[in-house]
PASEBA-1860 file (N, C-alpha, C; in nm, 3 decimals):
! residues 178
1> XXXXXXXX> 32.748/-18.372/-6.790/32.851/-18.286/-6.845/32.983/-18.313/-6.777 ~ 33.093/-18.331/-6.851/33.226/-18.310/-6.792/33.247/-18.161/-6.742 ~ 33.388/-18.192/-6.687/33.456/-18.076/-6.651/33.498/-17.995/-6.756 ~ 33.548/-18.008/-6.852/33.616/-17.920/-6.978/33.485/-17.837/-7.025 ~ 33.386/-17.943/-7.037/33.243/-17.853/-7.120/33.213/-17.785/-7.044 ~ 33.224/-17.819/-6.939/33.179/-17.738/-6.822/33.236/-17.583/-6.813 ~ 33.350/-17.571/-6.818/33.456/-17.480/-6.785/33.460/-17.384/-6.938 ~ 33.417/-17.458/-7.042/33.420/-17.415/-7.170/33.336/-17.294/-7.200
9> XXXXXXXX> 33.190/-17.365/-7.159/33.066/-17.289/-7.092/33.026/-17.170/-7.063 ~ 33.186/-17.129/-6.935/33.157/-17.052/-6.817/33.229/-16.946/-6.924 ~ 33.291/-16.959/-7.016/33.469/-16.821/-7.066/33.361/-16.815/-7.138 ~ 33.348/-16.677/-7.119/33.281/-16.557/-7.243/33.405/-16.526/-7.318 ~ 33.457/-16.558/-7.481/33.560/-16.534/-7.559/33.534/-16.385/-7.619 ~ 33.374/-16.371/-7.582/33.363/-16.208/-7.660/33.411/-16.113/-7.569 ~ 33.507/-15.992/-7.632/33.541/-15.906/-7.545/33.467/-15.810/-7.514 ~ 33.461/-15.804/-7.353/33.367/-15.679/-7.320/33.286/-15.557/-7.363
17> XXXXXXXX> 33.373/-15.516/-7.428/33.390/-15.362/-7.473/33.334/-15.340/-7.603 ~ 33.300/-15.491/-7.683/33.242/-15.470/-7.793/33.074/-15.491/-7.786 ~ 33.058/-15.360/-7.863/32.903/-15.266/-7.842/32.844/-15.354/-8.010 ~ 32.795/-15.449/-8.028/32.765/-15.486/-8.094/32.659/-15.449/-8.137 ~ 32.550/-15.341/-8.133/32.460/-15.273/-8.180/32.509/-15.142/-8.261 ~ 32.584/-15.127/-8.214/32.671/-15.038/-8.211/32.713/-14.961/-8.373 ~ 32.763/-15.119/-8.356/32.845/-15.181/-8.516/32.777/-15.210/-8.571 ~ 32.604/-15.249/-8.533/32.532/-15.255/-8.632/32.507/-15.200/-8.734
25> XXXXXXXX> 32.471/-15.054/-8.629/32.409/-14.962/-8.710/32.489/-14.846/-8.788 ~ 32.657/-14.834/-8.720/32.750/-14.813/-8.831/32.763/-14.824/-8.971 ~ 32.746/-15.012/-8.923/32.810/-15.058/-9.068/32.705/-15.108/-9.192 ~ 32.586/-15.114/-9.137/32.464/-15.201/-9.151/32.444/-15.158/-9.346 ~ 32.435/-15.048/-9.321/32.418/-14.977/-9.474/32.520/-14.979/-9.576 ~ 32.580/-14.975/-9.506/32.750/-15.001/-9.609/32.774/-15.159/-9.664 ~ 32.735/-15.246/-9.567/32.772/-15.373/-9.636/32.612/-15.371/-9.711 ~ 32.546/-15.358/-9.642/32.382/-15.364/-9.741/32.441/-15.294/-9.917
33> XXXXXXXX> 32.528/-15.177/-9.932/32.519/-15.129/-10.076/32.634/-15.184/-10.102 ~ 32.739/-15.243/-9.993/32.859/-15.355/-10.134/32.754/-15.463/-10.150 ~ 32.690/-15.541/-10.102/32.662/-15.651/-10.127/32.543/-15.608/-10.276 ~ 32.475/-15.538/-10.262/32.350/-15.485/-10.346/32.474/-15.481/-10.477 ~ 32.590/-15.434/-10.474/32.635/-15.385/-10.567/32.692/-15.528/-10.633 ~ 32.708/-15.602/-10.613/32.729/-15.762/-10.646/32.589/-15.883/-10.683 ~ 32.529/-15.855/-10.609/32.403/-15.967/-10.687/32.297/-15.864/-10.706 ~ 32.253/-15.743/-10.739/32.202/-15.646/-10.827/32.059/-15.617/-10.749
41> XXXXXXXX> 32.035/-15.712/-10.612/31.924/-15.698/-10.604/31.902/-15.636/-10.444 ~ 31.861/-15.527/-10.417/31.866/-15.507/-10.316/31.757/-15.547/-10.172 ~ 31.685/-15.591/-10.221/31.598/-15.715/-10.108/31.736/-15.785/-10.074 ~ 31.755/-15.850/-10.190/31.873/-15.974/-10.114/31.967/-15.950/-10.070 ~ 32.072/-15.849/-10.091/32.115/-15.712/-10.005/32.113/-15.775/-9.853 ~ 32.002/-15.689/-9.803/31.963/-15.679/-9.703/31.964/-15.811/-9.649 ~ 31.877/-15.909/-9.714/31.914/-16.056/-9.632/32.079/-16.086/-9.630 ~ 32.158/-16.070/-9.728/32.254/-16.093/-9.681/32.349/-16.026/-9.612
49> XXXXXXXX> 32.325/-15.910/-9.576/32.363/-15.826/-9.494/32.309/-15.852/-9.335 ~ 32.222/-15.916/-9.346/32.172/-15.951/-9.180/32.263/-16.112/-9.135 ~ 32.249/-16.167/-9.245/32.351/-16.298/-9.244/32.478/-16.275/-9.224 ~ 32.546/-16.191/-9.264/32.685/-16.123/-9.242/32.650/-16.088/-9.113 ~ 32.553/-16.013/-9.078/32.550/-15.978/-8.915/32.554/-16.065/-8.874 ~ 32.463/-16.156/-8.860/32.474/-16.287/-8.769/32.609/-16.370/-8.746 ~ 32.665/-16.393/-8.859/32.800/-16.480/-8.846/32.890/-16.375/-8.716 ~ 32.873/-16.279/-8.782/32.953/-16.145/-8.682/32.966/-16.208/-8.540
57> XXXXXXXX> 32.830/-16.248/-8.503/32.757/-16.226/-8.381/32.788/-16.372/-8.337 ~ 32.795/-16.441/-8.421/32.851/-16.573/-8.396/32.975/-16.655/-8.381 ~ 33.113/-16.486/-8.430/33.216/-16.540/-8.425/33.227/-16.411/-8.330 ~ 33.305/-16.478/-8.249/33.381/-16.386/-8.124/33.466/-16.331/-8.122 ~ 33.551/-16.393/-8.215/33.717/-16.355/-8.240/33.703/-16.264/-8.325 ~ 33.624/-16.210/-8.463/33.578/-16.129/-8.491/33.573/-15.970/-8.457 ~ 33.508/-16.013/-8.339/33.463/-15.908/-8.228/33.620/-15.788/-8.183 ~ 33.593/-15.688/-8.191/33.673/-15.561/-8.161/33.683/-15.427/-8.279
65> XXXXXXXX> 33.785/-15.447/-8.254/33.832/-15.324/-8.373/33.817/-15.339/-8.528 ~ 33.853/-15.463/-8.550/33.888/-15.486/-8.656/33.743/-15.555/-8.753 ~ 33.607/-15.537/-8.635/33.499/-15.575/-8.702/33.443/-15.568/-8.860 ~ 33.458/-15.471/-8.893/33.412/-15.373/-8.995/33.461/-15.439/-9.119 ~ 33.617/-15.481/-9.059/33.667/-15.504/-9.190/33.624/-15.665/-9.228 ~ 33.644/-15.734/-9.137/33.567/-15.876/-9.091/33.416/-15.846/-9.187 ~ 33.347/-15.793/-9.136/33.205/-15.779/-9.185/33.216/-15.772/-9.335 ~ 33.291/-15.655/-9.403/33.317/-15.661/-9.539/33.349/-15.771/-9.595
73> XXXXXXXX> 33.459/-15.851/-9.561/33.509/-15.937/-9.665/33.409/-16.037/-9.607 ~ 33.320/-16.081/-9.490/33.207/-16.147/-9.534/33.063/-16.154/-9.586 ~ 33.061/-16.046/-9.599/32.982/-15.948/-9.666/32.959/-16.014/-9.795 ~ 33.098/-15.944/-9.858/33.139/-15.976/-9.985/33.109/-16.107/-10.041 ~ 33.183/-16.233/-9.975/33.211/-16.391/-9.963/33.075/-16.396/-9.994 ~ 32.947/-16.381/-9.922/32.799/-16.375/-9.932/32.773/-16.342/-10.048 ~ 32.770/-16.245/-10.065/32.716/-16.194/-10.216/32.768/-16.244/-10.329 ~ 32.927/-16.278/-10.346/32.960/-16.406/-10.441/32.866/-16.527/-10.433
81> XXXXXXXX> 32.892/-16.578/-10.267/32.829/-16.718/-10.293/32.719/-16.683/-10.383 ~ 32.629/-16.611/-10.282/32.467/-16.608/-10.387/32.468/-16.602/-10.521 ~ 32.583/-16.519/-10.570/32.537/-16.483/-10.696/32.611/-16.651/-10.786 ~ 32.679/-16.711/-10.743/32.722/-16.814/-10.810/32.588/-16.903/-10.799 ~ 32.529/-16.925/-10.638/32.421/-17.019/-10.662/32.284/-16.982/-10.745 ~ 32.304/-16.844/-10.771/32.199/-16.791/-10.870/32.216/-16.806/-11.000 ~ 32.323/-16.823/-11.053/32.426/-16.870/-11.190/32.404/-17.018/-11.205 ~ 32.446/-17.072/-11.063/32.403/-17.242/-11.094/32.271/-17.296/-11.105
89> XXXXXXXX> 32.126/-17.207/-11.000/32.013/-17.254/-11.027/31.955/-17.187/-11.196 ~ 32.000/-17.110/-11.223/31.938/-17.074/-11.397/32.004/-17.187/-11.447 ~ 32.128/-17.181/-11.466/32.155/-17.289/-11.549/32.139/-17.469/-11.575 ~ 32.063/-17.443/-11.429/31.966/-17.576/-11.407/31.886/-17.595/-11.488 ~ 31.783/-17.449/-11.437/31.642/-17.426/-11.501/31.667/-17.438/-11.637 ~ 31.722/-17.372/-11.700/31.739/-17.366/-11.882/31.768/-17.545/-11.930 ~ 31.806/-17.621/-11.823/31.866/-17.721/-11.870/31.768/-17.802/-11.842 ~ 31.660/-17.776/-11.796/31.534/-17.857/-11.757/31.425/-17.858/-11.851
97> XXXXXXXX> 31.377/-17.945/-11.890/31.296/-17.963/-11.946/31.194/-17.890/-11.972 ~ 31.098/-17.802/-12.009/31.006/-17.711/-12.006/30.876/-17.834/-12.043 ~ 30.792/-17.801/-11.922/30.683/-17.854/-11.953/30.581/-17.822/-12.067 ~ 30.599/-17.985/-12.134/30.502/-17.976/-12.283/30.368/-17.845/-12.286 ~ 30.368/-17.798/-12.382/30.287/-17.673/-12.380/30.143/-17.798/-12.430 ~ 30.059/-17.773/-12.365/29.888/-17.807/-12.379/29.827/-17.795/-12.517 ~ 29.848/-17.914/-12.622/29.845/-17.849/-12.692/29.640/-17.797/-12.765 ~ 29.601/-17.706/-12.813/29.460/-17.662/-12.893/29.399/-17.750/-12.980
105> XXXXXXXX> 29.285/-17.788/-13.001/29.241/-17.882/-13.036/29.218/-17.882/-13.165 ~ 29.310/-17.765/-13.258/29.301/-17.758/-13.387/29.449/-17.879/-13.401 ~ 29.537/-17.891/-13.303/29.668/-17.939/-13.283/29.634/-18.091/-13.242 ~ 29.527/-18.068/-13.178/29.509/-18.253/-13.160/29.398/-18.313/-13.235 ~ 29.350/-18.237/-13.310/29.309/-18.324/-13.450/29.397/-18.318/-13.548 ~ 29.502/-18.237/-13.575/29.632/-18.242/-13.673/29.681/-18.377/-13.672 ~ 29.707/-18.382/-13.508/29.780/-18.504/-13.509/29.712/-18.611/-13.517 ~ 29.613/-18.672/-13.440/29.527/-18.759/-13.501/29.472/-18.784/-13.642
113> XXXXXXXX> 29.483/-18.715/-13.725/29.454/-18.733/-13.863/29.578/-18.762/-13.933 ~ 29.688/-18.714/-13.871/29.877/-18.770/-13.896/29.843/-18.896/-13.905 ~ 29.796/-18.972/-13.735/29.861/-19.101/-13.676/29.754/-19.200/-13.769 ~ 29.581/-19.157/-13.805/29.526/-19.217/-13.911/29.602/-19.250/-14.066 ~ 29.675/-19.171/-14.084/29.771/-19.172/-14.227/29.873/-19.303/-14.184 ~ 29.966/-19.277/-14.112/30.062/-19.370/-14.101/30.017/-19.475/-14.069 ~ 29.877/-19.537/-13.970/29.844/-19.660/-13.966/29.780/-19.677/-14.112 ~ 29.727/-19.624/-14.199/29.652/-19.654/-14.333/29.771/-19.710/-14.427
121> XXXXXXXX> 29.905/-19.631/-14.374/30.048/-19.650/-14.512/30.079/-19.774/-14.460 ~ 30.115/-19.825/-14.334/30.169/-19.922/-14.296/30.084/-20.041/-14.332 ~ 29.939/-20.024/-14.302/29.888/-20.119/-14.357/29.876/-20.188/-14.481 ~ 29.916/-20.098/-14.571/29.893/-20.140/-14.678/30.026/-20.164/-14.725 ~ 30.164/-20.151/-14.695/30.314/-20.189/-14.663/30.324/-20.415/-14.628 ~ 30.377/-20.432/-14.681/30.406/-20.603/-14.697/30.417/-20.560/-14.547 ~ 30.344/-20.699/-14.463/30.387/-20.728/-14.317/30.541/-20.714/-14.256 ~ 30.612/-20.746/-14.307/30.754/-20.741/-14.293/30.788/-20.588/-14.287
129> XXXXXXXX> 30.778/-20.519/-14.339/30.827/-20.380/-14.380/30.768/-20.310/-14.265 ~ 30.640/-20.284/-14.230/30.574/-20.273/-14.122/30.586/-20.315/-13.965 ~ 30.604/-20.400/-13.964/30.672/-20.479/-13.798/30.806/-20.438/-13.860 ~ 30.897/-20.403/-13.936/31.042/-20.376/-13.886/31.027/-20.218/-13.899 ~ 30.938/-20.139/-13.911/30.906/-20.004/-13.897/30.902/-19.985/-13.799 ~ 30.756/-20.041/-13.739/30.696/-20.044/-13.630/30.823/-20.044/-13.513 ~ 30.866/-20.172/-13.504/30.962/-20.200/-13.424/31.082/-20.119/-13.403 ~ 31.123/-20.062/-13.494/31.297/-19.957/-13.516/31.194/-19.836/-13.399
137> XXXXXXXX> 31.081/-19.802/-13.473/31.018/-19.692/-13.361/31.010/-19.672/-13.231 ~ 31.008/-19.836/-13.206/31.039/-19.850/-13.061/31.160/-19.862/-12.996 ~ 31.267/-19.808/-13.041/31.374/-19.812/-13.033/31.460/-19.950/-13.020 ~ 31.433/-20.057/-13.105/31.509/-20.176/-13.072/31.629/-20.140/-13.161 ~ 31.736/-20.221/-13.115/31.876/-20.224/-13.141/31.870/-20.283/-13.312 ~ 31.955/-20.326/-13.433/31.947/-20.349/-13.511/31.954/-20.553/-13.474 ~ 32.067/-20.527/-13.392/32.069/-20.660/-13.324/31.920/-20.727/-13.282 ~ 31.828/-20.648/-13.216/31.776/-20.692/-13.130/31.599/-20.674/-13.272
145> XXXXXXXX> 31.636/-20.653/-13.408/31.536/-20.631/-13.478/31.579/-20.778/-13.535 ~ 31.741/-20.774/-13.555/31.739/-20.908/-13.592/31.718/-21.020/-13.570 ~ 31.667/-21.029/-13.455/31.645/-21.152/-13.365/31.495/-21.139/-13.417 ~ 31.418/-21.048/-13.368/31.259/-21.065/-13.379/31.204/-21.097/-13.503 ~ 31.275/-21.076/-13.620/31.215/-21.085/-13.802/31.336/-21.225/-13.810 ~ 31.440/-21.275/-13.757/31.484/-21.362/-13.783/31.549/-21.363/-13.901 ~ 31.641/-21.250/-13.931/31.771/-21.231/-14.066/31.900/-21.205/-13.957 ~ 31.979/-21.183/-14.041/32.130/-21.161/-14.016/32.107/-20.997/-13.953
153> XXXXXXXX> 32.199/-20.995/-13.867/32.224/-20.836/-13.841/32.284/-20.733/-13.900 ~ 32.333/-20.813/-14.027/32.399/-20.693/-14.124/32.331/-20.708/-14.192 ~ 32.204/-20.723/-14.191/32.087/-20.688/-14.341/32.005/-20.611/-14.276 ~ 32.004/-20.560/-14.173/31.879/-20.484/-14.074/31.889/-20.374/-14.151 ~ 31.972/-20.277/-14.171/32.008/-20.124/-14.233/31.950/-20.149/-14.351 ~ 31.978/-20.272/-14.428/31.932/-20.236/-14.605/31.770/-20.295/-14.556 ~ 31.729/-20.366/-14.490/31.596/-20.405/-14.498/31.491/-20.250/-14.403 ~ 31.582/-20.211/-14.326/31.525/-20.031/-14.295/31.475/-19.967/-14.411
161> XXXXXXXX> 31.603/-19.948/-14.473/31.612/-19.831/-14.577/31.521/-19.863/-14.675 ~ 31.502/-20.004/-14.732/31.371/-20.048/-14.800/31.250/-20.039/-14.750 ~ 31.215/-20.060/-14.651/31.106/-20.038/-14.555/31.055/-19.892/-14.557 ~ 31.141/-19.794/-14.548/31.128/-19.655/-14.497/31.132/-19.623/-14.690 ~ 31.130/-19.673/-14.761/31.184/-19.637/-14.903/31.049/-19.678/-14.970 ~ 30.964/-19.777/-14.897/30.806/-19.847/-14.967/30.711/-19.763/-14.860 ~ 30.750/-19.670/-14.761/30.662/-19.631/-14.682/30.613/-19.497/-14.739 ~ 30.738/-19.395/-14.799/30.734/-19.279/-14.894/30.685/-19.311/-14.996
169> XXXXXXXX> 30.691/-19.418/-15.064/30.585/-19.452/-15.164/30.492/-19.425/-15.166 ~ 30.431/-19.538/-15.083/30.320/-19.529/-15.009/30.227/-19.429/-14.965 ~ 30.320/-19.342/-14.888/30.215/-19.210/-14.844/30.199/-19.143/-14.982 ~ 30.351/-19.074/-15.041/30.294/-19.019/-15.197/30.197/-19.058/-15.267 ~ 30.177/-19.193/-15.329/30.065/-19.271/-15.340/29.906/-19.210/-15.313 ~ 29.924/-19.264/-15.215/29.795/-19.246/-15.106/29.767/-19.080/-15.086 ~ 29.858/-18.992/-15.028/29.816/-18.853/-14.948/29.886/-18.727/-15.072 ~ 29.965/-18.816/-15.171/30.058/-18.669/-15.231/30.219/-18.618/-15.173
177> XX> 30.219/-18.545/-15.219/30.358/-18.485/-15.158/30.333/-18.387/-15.106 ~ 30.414/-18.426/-14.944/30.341/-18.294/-14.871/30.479/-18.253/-14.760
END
């Protein structure tokens, strides 16, 4: 250790005279019902009312007369923050994905008897029409359909729309209109 840390160390900056239990139990309830009265919940209240104590207890300069009022406006500062980071974690949550609901096995033979239909339509769809189905599904670029079937890239859209135009056939055909 140097000398400065040293010497830094030794100065108590808190002033004597302040009864810091004191002021606890003064003020303890009062910032507990502003803060309650800002994020609605009074558990959290209380935690942040002990956090306001602590900073108290942690700033020195703080310390005297003028505590109380100190305590309030960090009090306060607290119960904003929270309630903003309670504003920002919902609006997380809502923005998150909700895990796929499980679906009943009246729901996963629905769909399996779907995915039997569309492999039955496609099959019976000219090869061409089918691999550029197939393929758009997999999200390739129009560019990148045109490379794999080997046409121009400004015929991809009309050779889609034909494709997707013999596939409705097809199912009508085959399943009806449904």
């Amino acid at each position: 250790m140097d000398a400065q840390t040293d010497a830094m160390q030794q100065i108590d900056t808190r002033p004597a005279d302040f009864d810091f239990e004191s002021c606890f139990h003064t003020n303890y309830a009062r910032i507990a019902r502003a803060i309650a009265r800002i994020v609605g919940d009074p558990g959290r209240a209380e935690e942040l009312a002990v956090e306001a104590f602590w900073k108290l207890w942690r700033t020195p300069q703080a310390h005297g007369e003028n505590a109380g009022g100190w305590l309030y406006r960090t009090a306060v500062r607290l119960g904003l923050n929270d309630l903003r980071g309670h504003e920002r974690r919902a609006r997380y949550e809502r923005q998150a994905d909700a895990p796929p609901a499980i679906p009943n096995p009246e729901e996963v033979h629905a769909a399996e008897q779907e995915r039997q239909q569309v492999r039955r339509v496609l099959a019976a769809l000219e090869p061409r029409d089918a691999e550029l189905l197939l393929l758009r599904s997999y999200g390739l670029t129009y560019e990148e359909l045109a490379a794999a079937i080997d046409v121009k890239p400004a015929s991809i859209g009309t050779l889609i729309s034909r494709a997707q135009q013999a596939f409705r056939k097809e199912y009508v055909k085959q399943y009806g209109e449904q």
